[in-house]
Phi, psi and omega in degrees: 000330186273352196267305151314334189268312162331287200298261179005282158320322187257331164291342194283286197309327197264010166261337153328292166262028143271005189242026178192150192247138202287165177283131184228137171242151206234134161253169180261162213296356195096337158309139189222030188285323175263034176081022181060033191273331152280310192293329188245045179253188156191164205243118147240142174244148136208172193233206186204322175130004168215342179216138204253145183249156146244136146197132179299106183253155196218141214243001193183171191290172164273343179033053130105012210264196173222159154272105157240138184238104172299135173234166189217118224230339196182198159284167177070032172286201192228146157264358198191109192302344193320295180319308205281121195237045174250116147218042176305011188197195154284292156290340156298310147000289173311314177291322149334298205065023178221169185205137144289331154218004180276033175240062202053031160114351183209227190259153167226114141265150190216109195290147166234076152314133196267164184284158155345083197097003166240102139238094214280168179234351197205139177246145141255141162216130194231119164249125164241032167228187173084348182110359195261311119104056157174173176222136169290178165221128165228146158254111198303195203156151190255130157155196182280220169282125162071064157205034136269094187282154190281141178272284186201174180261150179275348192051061143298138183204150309313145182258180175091296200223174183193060167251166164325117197181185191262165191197096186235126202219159175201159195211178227230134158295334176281007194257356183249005160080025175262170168231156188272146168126321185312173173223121184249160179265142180213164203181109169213146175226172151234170198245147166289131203303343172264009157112287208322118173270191171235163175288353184293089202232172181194126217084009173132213214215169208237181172168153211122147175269146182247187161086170179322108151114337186282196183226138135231157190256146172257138186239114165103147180179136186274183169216174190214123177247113195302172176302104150318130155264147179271151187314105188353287228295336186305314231279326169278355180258327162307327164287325168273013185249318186301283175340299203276315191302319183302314196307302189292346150297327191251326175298351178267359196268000000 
């Protein structure tokens, strides 16, 4: 009996731990030029094999500011924002890194050359505070107003504040054209709902002048690898083994 039960605990544990992914935390670069709500922050990510978890520690107020976390999800990214001209919103604005009038009335840009091996395809951007109270998945592009198309909503919580606090959000592997077992490149910083950026990073580190007209170069950028899922048939022959150890468990009693 006990030895069943022994059997039992450990098929039970090991579909447990194919089925979650240990927590991986990313910090921020050490910058406190904006007040340290990225530079001195940090990101953990972890998954289930279909869906990615975030949360956001934020090392300082957001002061009304936005986070964006670039991602490289696959081939055929960017090297660079120059091309991204969307500021139909805020968070596209951010993701930009450009404004159309928010520059005394006209454009401001702020270039990001992206690092060596990171050409991201996909942004998340989050304000939960400021009149914006969320955060997105977008997919970049080079072009004008409303030509970054929109994905999915991340279900940020909590909205209502952006003071120094906890932030937790997620988005589908399937909605970035991943699958579990798989891997993305990642790289955030923050930005201003009008595009001006900051020295402010997380997940590597910036250089370079930031804010309208500057440049900056990203030095460094992580990767993160998801849960495998497991195969129907392991997951059904471990249930059914599960099964026959009750049965013969109970006939024994």
């Amino acid at each position: 009996m006990k030895a069943t039960k022994t059997i039992i605990g450990t098929i039970i544990a090991a579909l447990t731990v194919s089925l979650s992914a240990s927590a991986t935390t990313y910090p921020g670069n050490g910058s406190s030029a904006w007040g340290g709500a990225i530079g001195l922050g940090t990101l953990t990510l972890s998954d289930n094999g279909t869906t990615v978890f975030g949360t956001l520690n934020t090392g300082g107020n957001l002061n009304g500011n936005a986070f964006v976390l670039y991602l490289q999800t696959g081939a055929g990214g960017f090297n660079s924002t120059i091309g991204f001209n969307d500021s139909n919103d805020q968070l596209r604005s951010a993701i930009s890194q450009y404004t159309a009038t928010g520059n005394g009335g006209g454009v401001g840009q702020s270039v990001l050359d992206f690092a060596s091996g990171f050409a991201p395809n996909y942004a998340i951007a989050m304000q939960p505070d400021s009149g914006i109270n969320f955060g997105g998945l977008w997919q970049l592009a080079n072009g004008g107003a409303n030509s970054l198309p929109y994905v999915n909503s991340v279900n940020l919580s909590p909205t209502g504040v952006d003071t120094a606090g906890t932030y937790t959000f997620s988005f589908n592997l399937s909605d970035v054209g991943l699958t579990g077992g798989q891997s993305f490149e990642l790289f955030g910083m923050q930005i201003s709902q009008s595009g001006y950026s900051s020295p402010e990073a997380l997940g590597g580190n910036l250089t370079g002048a930031n804010g309208w007209g500057g440049t900056q170069t990203e030095v460094g950028f992580q990767t993160y690898t998801t849960t495998p899922v497991p195969e129907p048939s392991t997951v059904a022959m471990s249930l059914s083994g599960l099964a026959a150890l009750l049965v013969f468990r109970r006939r024994a009693k």
